[in-house]
N, C-alpha and C positions, 0 to 999 in steps of 0.2 A: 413699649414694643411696637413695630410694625406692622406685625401679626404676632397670631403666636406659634409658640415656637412647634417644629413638626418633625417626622423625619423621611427623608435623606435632613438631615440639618442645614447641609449646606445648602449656596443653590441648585435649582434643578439641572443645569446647566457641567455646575462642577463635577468631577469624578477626582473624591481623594479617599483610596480606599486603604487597608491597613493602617488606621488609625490608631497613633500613642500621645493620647490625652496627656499634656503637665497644665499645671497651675504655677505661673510665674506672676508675681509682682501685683494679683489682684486681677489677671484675665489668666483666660484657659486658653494653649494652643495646641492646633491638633497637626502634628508632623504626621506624612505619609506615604504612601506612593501618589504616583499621577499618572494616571490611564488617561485613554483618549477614546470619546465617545467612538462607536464604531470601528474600534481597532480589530488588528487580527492579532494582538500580544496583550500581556501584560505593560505597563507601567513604561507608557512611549513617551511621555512629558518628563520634564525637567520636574523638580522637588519647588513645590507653592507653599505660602505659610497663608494661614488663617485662627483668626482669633476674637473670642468673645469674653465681655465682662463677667464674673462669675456667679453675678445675678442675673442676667439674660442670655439665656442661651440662643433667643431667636436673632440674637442680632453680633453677627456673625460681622468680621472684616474680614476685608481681601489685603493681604501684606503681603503680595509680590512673589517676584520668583527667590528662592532661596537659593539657591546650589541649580547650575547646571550640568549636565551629566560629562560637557568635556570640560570642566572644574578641575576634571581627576586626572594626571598626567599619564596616567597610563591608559586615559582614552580618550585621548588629545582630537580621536575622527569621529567621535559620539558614536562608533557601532557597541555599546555595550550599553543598557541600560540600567535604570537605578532602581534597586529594589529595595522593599520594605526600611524605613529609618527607625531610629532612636535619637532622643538627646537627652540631654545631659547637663545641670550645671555644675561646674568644675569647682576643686577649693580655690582657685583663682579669681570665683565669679565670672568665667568666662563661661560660653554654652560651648556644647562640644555635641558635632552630631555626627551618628559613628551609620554605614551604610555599606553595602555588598553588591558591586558590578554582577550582572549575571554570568558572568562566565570566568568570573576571578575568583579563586579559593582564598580572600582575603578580606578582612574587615577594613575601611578604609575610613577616615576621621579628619573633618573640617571643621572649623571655630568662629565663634564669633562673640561680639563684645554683646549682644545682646541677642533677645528669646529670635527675633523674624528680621535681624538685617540682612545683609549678605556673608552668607557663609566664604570663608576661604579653605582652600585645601591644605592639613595641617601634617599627615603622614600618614603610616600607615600602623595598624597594632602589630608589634612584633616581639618577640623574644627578646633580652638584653644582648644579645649578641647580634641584633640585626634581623634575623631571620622569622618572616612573618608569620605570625600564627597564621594555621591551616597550611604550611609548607612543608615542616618539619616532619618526620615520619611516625608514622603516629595518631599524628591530628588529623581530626575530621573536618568533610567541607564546611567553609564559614560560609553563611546564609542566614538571612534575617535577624540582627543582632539585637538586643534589648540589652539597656545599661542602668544600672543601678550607683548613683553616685553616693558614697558612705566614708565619711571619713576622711582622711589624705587620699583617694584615689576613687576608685570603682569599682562593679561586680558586673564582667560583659557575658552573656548567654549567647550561643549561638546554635548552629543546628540546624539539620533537612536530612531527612527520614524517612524518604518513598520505599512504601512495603518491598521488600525483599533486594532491599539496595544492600551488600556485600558492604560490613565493615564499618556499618552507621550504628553505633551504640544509643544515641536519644539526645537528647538536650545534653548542652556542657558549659562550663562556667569557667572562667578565671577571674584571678583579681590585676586589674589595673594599679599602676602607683601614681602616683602625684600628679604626672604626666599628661597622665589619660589616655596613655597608647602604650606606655613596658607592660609587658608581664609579668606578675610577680610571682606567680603560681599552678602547677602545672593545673592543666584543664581533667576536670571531674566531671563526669555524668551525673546528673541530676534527675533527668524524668527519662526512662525508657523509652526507646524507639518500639515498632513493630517485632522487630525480631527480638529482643531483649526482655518483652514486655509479657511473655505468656508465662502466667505462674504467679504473676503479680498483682496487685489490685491496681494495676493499669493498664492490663488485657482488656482491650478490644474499644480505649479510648488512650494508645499510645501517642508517643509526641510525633508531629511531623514535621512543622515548620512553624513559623510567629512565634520566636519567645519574647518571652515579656516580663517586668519584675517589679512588685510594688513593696513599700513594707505600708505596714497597716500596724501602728502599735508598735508590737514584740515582735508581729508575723510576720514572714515574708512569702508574698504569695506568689508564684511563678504561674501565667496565663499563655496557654499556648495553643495551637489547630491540633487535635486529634488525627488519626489516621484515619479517622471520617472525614474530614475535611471540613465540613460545613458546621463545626459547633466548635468553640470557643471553650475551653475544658481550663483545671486551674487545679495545682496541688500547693501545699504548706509546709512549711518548716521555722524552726526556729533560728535557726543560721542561714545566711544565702550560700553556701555550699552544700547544706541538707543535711541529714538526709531530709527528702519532701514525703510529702503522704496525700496518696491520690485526694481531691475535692469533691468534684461531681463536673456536671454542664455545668456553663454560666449560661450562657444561648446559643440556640443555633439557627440560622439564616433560612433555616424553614419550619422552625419549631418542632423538628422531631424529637422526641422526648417528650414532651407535653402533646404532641397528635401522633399519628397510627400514619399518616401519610402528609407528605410537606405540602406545608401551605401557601410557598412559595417558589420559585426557581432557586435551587440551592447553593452551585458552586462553592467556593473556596470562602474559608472566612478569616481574618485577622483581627487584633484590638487591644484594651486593656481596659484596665478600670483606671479611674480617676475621682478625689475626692472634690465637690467642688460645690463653694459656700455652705459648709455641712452635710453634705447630701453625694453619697457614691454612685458613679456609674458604670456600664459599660459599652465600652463601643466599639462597634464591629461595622460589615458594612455586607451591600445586597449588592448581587447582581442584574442589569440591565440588559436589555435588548435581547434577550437570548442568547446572551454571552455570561460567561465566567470575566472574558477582557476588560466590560465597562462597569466599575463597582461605585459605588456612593456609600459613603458613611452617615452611620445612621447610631444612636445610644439610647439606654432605656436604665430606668434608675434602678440600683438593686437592693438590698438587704443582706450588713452581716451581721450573721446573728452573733451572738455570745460566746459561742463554743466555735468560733468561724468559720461556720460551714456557709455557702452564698446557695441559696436555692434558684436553680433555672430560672430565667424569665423570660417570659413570651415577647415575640415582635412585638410593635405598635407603631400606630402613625404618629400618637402623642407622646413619647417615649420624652425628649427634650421638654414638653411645655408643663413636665411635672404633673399632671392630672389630667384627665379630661380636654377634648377645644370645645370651644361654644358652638354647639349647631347653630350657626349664624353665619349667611354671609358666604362666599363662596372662596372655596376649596380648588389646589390643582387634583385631578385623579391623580397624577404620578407620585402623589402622596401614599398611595395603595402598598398597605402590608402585606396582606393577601392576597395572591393574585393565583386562581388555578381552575381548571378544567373538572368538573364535578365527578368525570368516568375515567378521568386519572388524572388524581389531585398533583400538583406540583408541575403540573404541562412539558414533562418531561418524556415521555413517552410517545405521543402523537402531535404532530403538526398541521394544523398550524399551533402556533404556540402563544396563549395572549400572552403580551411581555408592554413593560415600559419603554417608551423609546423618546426619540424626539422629531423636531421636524429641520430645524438647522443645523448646518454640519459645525463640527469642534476647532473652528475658530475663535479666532480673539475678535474679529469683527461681530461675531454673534454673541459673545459675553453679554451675559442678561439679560438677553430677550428668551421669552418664556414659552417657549413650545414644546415641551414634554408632554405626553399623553400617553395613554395606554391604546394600543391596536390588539386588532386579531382576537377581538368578544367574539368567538364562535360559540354555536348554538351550547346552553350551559356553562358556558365562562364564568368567574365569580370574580370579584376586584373586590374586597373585605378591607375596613377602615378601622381602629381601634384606638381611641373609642373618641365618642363626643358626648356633650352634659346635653342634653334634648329638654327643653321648657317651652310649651306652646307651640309646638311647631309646625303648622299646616299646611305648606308650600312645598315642595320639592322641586328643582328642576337639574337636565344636564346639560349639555353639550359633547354634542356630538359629531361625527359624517359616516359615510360608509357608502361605496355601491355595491347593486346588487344584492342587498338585505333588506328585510322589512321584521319586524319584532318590535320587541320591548326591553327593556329594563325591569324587574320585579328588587321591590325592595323588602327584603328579611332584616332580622335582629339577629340570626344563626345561619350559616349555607344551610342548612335544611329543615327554618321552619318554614309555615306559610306564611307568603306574601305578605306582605301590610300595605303595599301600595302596588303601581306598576306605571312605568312611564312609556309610551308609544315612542320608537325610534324611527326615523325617516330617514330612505337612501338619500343622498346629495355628495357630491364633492366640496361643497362647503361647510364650515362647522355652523349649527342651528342649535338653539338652542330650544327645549321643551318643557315647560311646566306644569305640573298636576297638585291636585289639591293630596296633601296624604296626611294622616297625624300619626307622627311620632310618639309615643307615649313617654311622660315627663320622667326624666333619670336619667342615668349614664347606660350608655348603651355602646356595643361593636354595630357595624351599617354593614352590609353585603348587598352590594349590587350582583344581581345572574341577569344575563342575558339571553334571552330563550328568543329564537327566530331563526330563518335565515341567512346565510353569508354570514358576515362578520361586520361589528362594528368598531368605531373609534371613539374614545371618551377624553376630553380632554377636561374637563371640569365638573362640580356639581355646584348648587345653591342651594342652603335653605331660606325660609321665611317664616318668621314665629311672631307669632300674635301676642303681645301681653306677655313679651319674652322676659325673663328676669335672668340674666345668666351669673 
């Protein structure tokens, strides 16, 4: 490894949110959208591939642009953008990745002879008679597709579900034939919408959008965004037609369910699970800058149990590096899982807002240079890390700037116990960095940096230094 592994996974730079983890050929590739740092939309880039060995997940490749958005002949001018993907390998051994123009009631499907070359534009899903699904009367709008390959053909989900939208039943499915684009079977509801959902045991965590389809064994687990938005929910069945049975969260992008008020900016969330080198995940993605627009993907291991129930799991910074990172050695902040305002956690409420950002704009000329940081620590800010293995550790420093403020850094184990250390922060427009003696106590521990002072500061980094470190 290079380091190890953390999350956002990718680099800090990258934005590929709605991630659908496969395992092809002995690496993991994560298809998704592509947002643009500082955008005022959703998913303004063309469709990127990226992929890692199935033993390291810190070491991530960059495989190029996959599919461009005027690929699709029916948006020959690129005013339509590409939402959320799926792929797919076909009985052919071909890949097949199926996707939804935003403004076309149509699922639309390009191939390719392998996981991340260049896609070509292959058709569109339609009826046997030509007529494309979601046109027919009847069908509902096609939006965020997930595909299940089984057999000679496939099982496609699709569906979008905003509360009291007129005529949206929930999630739906057909079967694909050979093809990877007829239909073979008319479309079934599978998990309730909003409206559909009261009375049910998937009141008040109905489907809205992101489907998504694993088997696991016998199971088949459908993962999809709740009409909360921000948690990542999953029901089961024994056939991919269902019926399904509510599951619980898997996570949610601010840990509501496990806390009383989020611990992070929450927006929108998408994902899936995926099995990889033994070990299941899930992955979903956070929101940036003080948008919902700039998302990074980010995954955290889970557990199923026996009786396949998946118990919620918490954010984390170590989510990918399977354990613990070594208190050793220096860290980006923009690695921060937590990031919130202590007298209204979740910074959603009053501004300013501390948020992750960066410092270069989302060009290709800036690819890989490393300016992300956290701004806007106003007085009681927290930026919370989870977790790292601490042995010896008696140093601390950050890196910082800020005008206009003078304070500190205090360093906790919990947002609210007492201090264990404190590091003086100094106005400048350039970044300084500051180190203090502090000790860690030896274990695994979460780190929560608060900010108490003045104005606002900027954090781009921390260090530690451990004495007679054994990690």
């Amino acid at each position: 490894m290079k380091h190890p592994a953390w999350n956002p996974y990718l680099p800090l730079w990258e934005y590929v949110p709605d991630g659908e983890p496969h395992v092809f050929e002995g690496r993991v590739y994560v298809y998704g959208s592509h947002d643009r740092f500082d955008g005022d939309a959703y998913c303004l880039n063309d469709y990127v591939g990226w992929s890692a060995p199935v033993e390291d997940l810190s070491d991530w490749r960059y495989e190029g642009v996959l599919y461009r958005r005027r690929d699709d002949p029916r948006n020959a001018d690129g005013s339509q953008k590409l939402f959320a993907p799926d792929v797919a390998r076909g009985p052919d051994g071909r890949y097949y990745l199926y996707y939804a123009l935003n403004q076309t009631s149509a699922v639309s499907v390009a191939v390719c002879d392998t996981p991340a070359g260049r896609y070509r534009y292959y058709g569109t899903v339609a009826y046997p008679d030509g007529t494309p699904l979601g046109a027919r009367p009847g069908d509902e709008f096609q939006f965020d597709p997930g595909v299940l390959a089984e057999g000679e053909g496939a099982w496609l989900y699709t569906g979008f579900c905003p509360r009291q939208t007129p005529g949206r039943t929930g999630a739906r499915v057909v079967r694909l034939g050979p093809d990877m684009r007829t239909v073979c079977s008319e479309p079934v509801t599978v998990v309730p919408g909003p409206l559909t959902a009261p009375g049910t045991p998937f009141e008040g965590h109905a489907f809205y959008e992101a489907s998504s389809i694993r088997k696991v064994g016998q199971r088949y687990y459908f993962i999809y965004s709740s009409e909360l938005s921000h948690e990542l929910c999953y029901a089961t069945a024994d056939r991919p037609d269902g019926p399904f049975a509510y599951g619980g969260t898997l996570v949610s992008n601010g840990d509501l369910g496990l806390s009383p008020t989020p611990v992070a900016f929450t927006g929108n969330n998408h994902g899936s699970v995926e099995q990889i080198n033994g070990r299941w995940y899930v992955f979903y993605h956070r929101a940036t800058n003080g948008s919902s627009w700039c998302r990074q993907g980010c995954l955290e291991p889970i557990t199923i149990l026996p009786d396949g129930r998946i118990p919620q799991v918490e954010i984390t910074t170590s989510g990918p590096n399977g354990g613990p990172l070594p208190a050793r050695g220096e860290y980006p902040a923009a690695i921060a899982c937590n990031l919130f305002l202590t007298d209204a956690a979740g910074g959603e409420s009053r501004p300013p807002l501390p948020r992750i950002t960066q410092q270069a704009p989302d060009t290709d000329a800036d690819q890989g240079r490393d300016t992300s940081f956290l701004e806007n620590l106003t007085d009681r800010a927290v930026a919370g890390y989870k977790y790292f293995s601490c042995h010896g550790v008696t140093r601390m420093a950050v890196k910082t700037r800020g005008l206009h403020q003078a304070g500190r850094l205090e360093v906790r184990l919990a947002p609210a116990a007492e201090p264990i250390g404190s590091i003086p922060v100094f106005p400048g427009e350039e970044w300084h960095w500051q180190e203090v003696s502090v000790s860690l106590p030896d274990g695994v521990h979460a780190l929560y940096l608060r900010f108490d002072g003045q104005g606002a500061v900027s954090l781009a980094a921390i260090r530690f230094a451990a004495d007679n470190a054994v990690q």
